[in-house]
C-alpha positions in Angstrom: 97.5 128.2 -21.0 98.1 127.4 -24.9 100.8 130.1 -25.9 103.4 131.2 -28.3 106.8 131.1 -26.5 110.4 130.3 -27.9 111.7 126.6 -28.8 115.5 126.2 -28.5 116.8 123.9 -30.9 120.4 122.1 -28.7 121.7 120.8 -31.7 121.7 123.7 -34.0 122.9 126.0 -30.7 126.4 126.7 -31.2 126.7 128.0 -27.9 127.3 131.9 -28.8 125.2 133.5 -26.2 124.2 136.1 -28.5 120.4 135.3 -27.9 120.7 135.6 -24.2 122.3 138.5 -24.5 119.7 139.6 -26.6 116.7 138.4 -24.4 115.7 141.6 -21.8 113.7 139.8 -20.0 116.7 136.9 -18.9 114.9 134.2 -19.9 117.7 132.6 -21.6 120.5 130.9 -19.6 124.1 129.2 -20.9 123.8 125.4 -19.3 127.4 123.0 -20.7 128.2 125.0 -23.5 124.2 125.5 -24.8 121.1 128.0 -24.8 118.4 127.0 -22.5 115.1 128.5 -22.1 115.1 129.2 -17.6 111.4 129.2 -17.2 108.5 129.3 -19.2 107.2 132.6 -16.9 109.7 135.0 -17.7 109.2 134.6 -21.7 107.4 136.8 -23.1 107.2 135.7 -26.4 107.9 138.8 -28.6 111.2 137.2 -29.7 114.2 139.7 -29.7 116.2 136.6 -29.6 115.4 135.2 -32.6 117.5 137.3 -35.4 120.1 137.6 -33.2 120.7 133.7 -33.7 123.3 132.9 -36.5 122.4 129.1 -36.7 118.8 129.3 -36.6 118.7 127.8 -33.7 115.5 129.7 -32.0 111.6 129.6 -33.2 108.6 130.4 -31.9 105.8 127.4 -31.0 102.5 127.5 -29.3 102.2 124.9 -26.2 101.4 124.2 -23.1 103.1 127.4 -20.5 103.0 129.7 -17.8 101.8 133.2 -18.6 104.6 135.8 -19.1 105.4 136.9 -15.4 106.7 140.7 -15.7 106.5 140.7 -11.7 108.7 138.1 -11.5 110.9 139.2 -14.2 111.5 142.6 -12.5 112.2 140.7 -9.1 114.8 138.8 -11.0 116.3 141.6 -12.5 116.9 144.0 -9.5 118.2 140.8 -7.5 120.8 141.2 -10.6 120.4 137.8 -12.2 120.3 138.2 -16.2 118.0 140.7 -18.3 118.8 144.2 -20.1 119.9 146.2 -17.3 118.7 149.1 -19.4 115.2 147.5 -18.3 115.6 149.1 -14.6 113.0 151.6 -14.0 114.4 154.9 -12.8 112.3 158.4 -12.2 114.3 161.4 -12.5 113.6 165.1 -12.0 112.6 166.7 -15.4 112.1 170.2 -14.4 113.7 172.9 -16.1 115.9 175.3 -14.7 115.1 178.5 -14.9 117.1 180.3 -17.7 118.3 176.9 -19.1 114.9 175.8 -20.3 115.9 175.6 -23.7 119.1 172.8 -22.7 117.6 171.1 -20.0 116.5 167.7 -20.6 112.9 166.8 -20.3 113.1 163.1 -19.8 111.6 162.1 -16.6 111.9 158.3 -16.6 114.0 155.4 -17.9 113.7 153.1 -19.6 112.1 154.8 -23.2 112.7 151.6 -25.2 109.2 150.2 -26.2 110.9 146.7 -26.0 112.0 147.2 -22.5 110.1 149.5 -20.3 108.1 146.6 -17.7 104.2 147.3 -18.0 103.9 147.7 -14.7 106.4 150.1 -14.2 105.1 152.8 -11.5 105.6 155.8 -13.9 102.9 154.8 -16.3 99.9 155.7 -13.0 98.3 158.4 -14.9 100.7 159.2 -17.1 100.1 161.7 -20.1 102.4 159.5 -22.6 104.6 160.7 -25.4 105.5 157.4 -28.2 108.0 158.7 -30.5 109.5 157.4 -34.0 113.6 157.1 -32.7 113.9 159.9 -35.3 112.1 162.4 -34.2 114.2 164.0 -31.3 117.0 164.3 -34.3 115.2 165.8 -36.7 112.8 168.2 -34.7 114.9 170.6 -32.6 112.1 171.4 -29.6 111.6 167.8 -29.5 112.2 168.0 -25.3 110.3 171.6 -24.5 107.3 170.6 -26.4 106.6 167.4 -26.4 108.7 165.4 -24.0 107.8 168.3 -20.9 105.4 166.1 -18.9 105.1 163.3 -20.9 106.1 159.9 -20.2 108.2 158.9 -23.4 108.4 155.9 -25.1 110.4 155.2 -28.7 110.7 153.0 -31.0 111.1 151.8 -35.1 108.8 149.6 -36.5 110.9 149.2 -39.1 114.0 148.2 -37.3 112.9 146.5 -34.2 110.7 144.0 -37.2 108.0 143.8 -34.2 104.6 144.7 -33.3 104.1 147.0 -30.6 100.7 146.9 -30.5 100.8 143.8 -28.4 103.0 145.3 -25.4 101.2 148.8 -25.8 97.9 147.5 -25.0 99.3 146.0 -22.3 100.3 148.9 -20.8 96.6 150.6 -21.8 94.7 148.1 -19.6 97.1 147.8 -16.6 97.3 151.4 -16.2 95.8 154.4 -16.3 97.0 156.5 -19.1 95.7 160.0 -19.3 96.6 160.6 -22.5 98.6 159.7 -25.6 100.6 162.4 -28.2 102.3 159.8 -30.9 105.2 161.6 -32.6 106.2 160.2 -36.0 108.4 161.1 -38.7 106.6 161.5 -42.5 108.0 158.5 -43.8 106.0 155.9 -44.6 107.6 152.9 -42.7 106.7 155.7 -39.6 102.8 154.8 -39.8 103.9 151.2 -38.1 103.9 153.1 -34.9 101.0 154.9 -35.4 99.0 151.8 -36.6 99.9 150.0 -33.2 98.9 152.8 -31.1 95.6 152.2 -33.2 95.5 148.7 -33.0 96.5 148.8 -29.0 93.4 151.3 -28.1 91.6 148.9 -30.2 92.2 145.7 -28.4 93.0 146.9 -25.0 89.2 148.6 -25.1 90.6 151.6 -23.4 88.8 155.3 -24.2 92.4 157.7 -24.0 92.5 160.8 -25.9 94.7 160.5 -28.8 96.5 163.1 -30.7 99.2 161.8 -33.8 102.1 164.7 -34.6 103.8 164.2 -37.8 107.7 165.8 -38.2 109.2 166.2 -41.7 112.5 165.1 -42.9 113.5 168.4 -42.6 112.4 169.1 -39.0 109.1 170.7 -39.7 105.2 170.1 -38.1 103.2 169.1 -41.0 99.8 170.3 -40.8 97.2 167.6 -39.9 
């Protein structure tokens, strides 16, 4: 198939390692001193690597390659060969003790990165999910008991990640079955990014899930719809 994947540029590389540490997915590899691209399979061609490069050493083209593999790259990772290990899908018990309800946390999987959590990850089966402006849990001081309780969570910052989500959220929309999905964003403008591609991912992945968007103030508020 004709896609966009990442071009690696040997004579620019200066042989940091900064993009494959930067890569989650371990598609990049150190060969003699330079950046190489492993396999075509376990890009996914979203490009975390790229501003991570100081010599410019990393674009994007569209050619000839294997589909983005996410089974492949979670094999890879738990056989503990490259990638974020911050990628590793754990489930934990979120129920709240009684009498600590109000300091308990309420996260019941890992990862919560946008950027990393795999698509398929076995969490996502019917999951009520919570996406979340990074902001949010600082500013609004209930964040856990009312809106992480249940939810699968996700977070993320348009405006600092310089991506898309859209792309990897519709993704997750058509491979799984998503009982709901409560977006939590902060008022400030640069915030409706992450609305937008919630939007934009129901949109493209044709799935009908109930959608519900919470807006927090700067100063920890609910702002009325």
């Amino acid at each position: 198939m004709i896609r966009k994947i990442i071009q690696i540029d040997k004579e620019k590389c200066n042989g940091c390692g900064a993009c494959a540490r930067a890569c989650h997915e371990g598609a990049i590899g150190m060969e003699n001193g330079k950046a190489v691209l492993l396999r075509d399979d376990y890009c996914d061609g979203l490009g975390d690597c790229l501003p991570t490069c100081p010599t410019g050493a990393i674009s994007f083209v569209e050619r000839e390659a294997a589909p983005y593999d996410e089974a492949a790259v979670a094999r890879r990772m738990q056989q503990g060969h490259g990638g974020c290990p911050g990628q590793k899908t754990h489930r934990m018990n979120s129920a709240m003790p009684v009498g600590q309800q109000d300091r308990a946390s309420c996260l019941g999987q890992w990862p919560v990165q946008i950027k990393l959590v795999p698509v398929n990850a076995p969490f996502f089966n019917g999951a009520h999910l919570l996406i979340a402006a990074d902001c949010t849990a600082f500013a609004y001081a209930r964040m856990h008991q009312e809106f992480m309780h249940g939810r699968v969570t996700l977070i993320g910052c348009p405006k600092l990640d310089g991506i898309d989500y859209s792309e990897k959220l519709a993704a997750i929309l058509r491979e799984n079955d998503i009982a709901s999905i409560t977006v939590v964003r902060m008022e400030v403008p640069c915030c409706g990014g992450l609305s937008n591609a919630v939007q934009k991912a129901l949109m493209n992945s044709g799935r009908a899930v109930e959608c519900r968007v919470v807006t927090i103030s700067i100063d920890g508020r609910i702002l009325p719809q």
